[in-house]
C-alpha positions, 0 to 999 in steps of 0.5 A: 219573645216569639210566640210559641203554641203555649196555652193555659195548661202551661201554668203552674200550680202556684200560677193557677192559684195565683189567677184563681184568686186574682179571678175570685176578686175581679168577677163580682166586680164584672158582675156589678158593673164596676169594670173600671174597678176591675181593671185597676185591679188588674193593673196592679196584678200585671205591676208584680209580675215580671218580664222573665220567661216563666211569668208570660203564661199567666201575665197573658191570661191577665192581659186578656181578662183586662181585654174582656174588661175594655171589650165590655166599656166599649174600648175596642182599641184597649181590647185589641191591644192586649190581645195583641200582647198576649199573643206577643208573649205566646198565649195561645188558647181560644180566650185570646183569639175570641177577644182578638176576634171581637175586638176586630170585630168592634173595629170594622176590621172584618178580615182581621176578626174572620181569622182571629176566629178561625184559630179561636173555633180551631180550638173549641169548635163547638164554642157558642160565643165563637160561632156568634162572633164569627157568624157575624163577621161572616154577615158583614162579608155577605157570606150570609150562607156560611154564618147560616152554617154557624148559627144552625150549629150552636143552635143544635147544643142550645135551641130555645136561645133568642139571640142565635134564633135573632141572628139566624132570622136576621140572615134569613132576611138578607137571603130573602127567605121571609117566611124562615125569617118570620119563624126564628124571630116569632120564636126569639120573640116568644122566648122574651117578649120583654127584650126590645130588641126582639121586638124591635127585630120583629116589627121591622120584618112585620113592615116589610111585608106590609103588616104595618098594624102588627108591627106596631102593635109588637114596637108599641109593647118593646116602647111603652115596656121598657123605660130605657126604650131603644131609639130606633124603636120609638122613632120606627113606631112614630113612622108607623102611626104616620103610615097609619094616619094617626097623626097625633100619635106619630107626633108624640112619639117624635117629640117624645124621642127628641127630648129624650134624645136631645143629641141625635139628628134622627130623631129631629128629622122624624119630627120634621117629617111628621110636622110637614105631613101635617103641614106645621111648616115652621115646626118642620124647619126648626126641627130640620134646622136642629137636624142639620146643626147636629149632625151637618154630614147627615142628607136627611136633614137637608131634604126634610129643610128642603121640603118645608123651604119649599113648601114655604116658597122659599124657593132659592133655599130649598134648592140649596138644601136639597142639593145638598141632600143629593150627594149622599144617601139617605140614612134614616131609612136604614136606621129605622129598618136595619135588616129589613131595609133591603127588603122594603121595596113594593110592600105595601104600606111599608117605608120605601127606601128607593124613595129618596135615592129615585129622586135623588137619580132624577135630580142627577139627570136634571130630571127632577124639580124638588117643586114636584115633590113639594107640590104633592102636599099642596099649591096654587094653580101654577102647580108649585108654589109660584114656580110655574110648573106644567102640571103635566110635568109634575103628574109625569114624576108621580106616574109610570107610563102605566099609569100607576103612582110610581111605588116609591112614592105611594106612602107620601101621595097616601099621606098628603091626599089624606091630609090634604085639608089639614096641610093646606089650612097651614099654607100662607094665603097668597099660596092657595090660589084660587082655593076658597078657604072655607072650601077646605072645611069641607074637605074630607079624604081621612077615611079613603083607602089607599087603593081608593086613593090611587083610583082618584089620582089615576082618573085625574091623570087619565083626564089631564092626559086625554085634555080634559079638564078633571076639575070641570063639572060633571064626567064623561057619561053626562049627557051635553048641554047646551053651548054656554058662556060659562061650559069652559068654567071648572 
C-alpha cells in the first residue's frame, strides 16, 4: 500500500480501544522485563488483524509497540524491520520514525538514523527522547556543535536530568572544552552517585587531566558499589592503581575482571600489563596467551605477548607477535577512556594513547627494535637481553633531542624505574649480567617522584652522551685522583 501522511488520529473508536486494551496487557509485562512475553503477545494481536485498508492504522501502531520490544532485547535488525512495515502501511507519527531512528542508530547506520530523526523532531520537536537520539547520531557525524545545540534544548524543559548533563559533557570533551566538561559531569554525578556510569564518565575525565587519585577514588566507589560493576570501570581503576604504584591492588582488580569476565580479552590483556610491570613474566604470557586465544583480531594481546617473549629472551617470538600487533590499533586505550581518549595526550600521569601508535610508526620506518621497549624493564650489560644493543640507540628511542623522556613513554619509565628491583629479581640468572643479586636488595626507588625520576634518567643520558660513563664512581665536581689501575672501573 503507498504510503500515505496517516497518523494515529486516524483510528477509530473501537480501533483505539482495541490498542488501549492490547496496550494495558502488554505494559506490566515491559515493565517487568518479560519482553519476550510481550511480543508474543503482540504477535497474536497482529494474527486477528487483516490485510484490508482500514485495519493498517492500528496494525502499524502494533508493529511499532513490538519494534520498541525488539529495540529493548537489543535486535535492532527486528526493530528496524517493523519499523520499515509500518512506514510501508502509512503510519506516520513520531513513534515510528523515533523507532526507525534508534534502530538505525543501533545498526551504525548514522545517516539513515539522522533523517528518521528529523521527521520524528518535524513531529514534536520538543520531544526529549528525540533530541537524545539525534544528538547522538550528530556525535557520531562529529557535528559535536549541532548535538551541543539538542542536549542544551531538552535540558531547558529538564535541567537536573544525569543523562542530557552526561551526553552534553561528553560532547564538551570532544570539543576540548574541559572545564565545561567537568561542570555537567560533576552535576550528572551529583544527581546519582550510584549510577556507574556516571561515575565511570567522570573518573576518565578526571584522568585526562591528570587527576589520577580523584579518578580513582570516584571508580573505586562506582565498583566497589555496584555488584554488577561495568567492565570498563574495574579494568580502568586497575589501570589507575598501576599509575599510582599500588601494584597489588591493580592486580586484584585485573584478576578480579578476568574471572568475572572469563570471556573478554581485555580484561587479560590488563592482567598481562600488571604481571610484566611486576615483572611475573610467566603470569604475563599466560595472560597474554588467553588474550590472543579469545580474541585473535585484538593488537593488544600481541604487544602485551610480545613484551613478556622478550623480556624472557625469546627473541624470534616477540618479533613474531609484535609485528602482529603492529598492523592494527591499539584498543584497550579507547576502551578504558572512551570519550576521553582523545584528550590524553601530555597529561600528566595519565594513560597515553599515542604510546603504542609511536612505536608502532617507528617499526614502519624500521626505526624501532621492540628490545628497546623491553629493555626499560630491565637486562644485562649488552642492553636487550642478548641482543647486543648499542645502549646509545635504545636512550635515543626513550628521549627527544631535548633531552626529556619522550611523553608517551613516562608512565611506563615511572613504572618499571619504580619497580625496578621487584622485575629484575623475577628475570633468569644468566639475563642479569653482571648484576650481583644481593645488590637488588638494596635497591629502593618505590618512593621517587616521577619528576625525580626523569631528573635520574636525564643526567644518565646527559652522561652517556657527553662519553662518560654514568656508572663509574664519583661525579663530575669530584676532585681527581691519582692515575690508577682501577680509575677506568664503574
Amino acid at each position: 500500500m503507498e504510503q500515505t501522511n496517516q497518523n494515529d488520529d486516524v483510528f477509530s473508536d473501537e480501533q483505539r480501544q482495541m490498542y488501549r486494551r492490547l496496550d494495558a496487557e502488554v505494559q506490566p509485562l515491559v515493565e517487568g522485563g518479560a519482553l519476550r512475553q510481550a511480543i508474543r503477545r503482540l504477535n497474536a494481536a497482529l494474527e486477528t488483524m487483516g490485510d484490508h485498508d482500514q485495519s493498517a492504522p492500528l496494525k502499524g501502531r502494533v508493529l511499532v509497540r513490538r519494534g520498541e520490544c525488539y529495540l529493548d532485547l537489543d535486535e535492532g535488525r527486528q526493530a528496524l524491520a517493523d519499523a520499515e512495515e509500518a512506514l510501508r502501511l502509512g503510519v506516520d507519527s513520531p513513534a515510528v520514525w523515533s523507532l526507525a531512528g534508534w534502530a538505525s542508530y543501533h545498526l551504525d547506520k548514522i545517516s539513515t538514523a539522522k533523517e528518521h530523526f528529523d521527521r520524528a523532531l518535524g513531529h514534536d520537536p520538543d520531544d526529549v527522547t528525540l533530541l537524545t537520539g539525534r544528538a547522538l547520531v550528530l556525535m557520531e557525524l562529529d557535528e559535536f556543535d549541532a548535538a551541543q545545540a539538542d542536549i542544551t534544548r531538552g535540558l531547558k524543559e529538564h535541567r537536573d536530568d544525569p543523562d542530557l548533563l552526561q551526553i552534553r559533557g561528553e560532547i564538551h570533551m570532544h570539543k576540548g572544552d574541559l572545564d565545561a566538561a567537568t561542570r555537567d559531569l560533576e552535576e550528572a554525578y551529583e544527581l546519582q552517585p550510584q549510577d556507574p556510569e556516571y561515575a565511570l564518565t567522570l573518573a576518565r575525565l578526571r584522568l585526562a587531566k591528570g587527576e589520577v587519585q580523584p579518578a580513582l577514588q570516584v571508580v573505586s566507589a562506582a565498583v566497589d558499589e555496584d555488584e554488577e560493576f561495568i567492565l570498563e570501570a574495574i579494568l580502568l581503576r586497575s589501570h589507575l592503581h598501576l599509575l599510582s604504584g599500588n601494584n597489588k591492588e591493580a592486580r586484584a582488580d585485573a584478576i578480579r575482571a578476568s574471572n568475572l569476565f572469563p570471556d573478554e580479552a581485555f580484561a587479560f590483556v590488563q592482567l598481562a600489563h600488571v604481571q610484566l610491570t611486576e615483572g611475573n613474566l610467566r603470569l604475563a604470557e599466560k595472560a597474554a596467551e588467553r588474550a590472543v586465544l579469545l580474541d585473535p583480531s585484538l593488537s593488544d594481546g600481541y604487544l602485551v605477548r610480545a613484551a613478556a617473549h622478550q623480556m624472557s629472551g625469546h627473541t624470534d617470538e616477540a618479533r613474531e607477535d609484535f609485528e602482529r600487533a603492529s598492523q592494527a590499533p591499539a584498543e584497550l586505550p579507547m576502551f578504558l577512556l572512551g570519550p576521553a581518549h582523545d584528550l590524553v595526550e601530555g597529561a600528566p600521569g595519565g594513560f597515553d594513547p599515542e604510546l603504542l601508535e609511536m612505536l608502532r610508526e617507528e617499526a614502519a620506518d624500521g626505526g624501532f627494535d621492540p628490545s628497546a621497549f623491553a629493555s626499560a624493564f630491565g637486562g644485562g650489560e649488552d642492553g636487550g637481553f642478548g641482543m647486543g644493543m648499542n645502549p646509545m640507540d635504545m636512550l635515543g628511542q626513550i628521549f627527544d633531542d631535548s633531552g626529556n623522556i619522550r611523553g608517551p613513554l613516562k608512565p611506563i619509565f615511572e613504572m618499571a624505574f619504580k619497580n625496578a628491583p621487584k622485575i629484575m629479581e623475577n628475570l633468569p640468572p644468566e639475563l642479569l649480567g653482571d648484576i650481583d643479586p644481593e645488590d637488588l636488595e638494596q635497591m629502593d626507588f618505590s618512593n621517587l617522584s616521577g619528576e625525580e625520576i626523569e631528573e635520574r634518567m636525564k643526567e644518565f643520558y646527559r652522561m652517556m652522551q657527553s662519553g662518560q660513563d654514568p656508572f663509574a664512581s664519583g661525579g663530575d665536581d669530584d676532585p681527581p685522583d691519582e692515575p690508577g689501575p682501577d680509575d677506568s672501573d664503574g
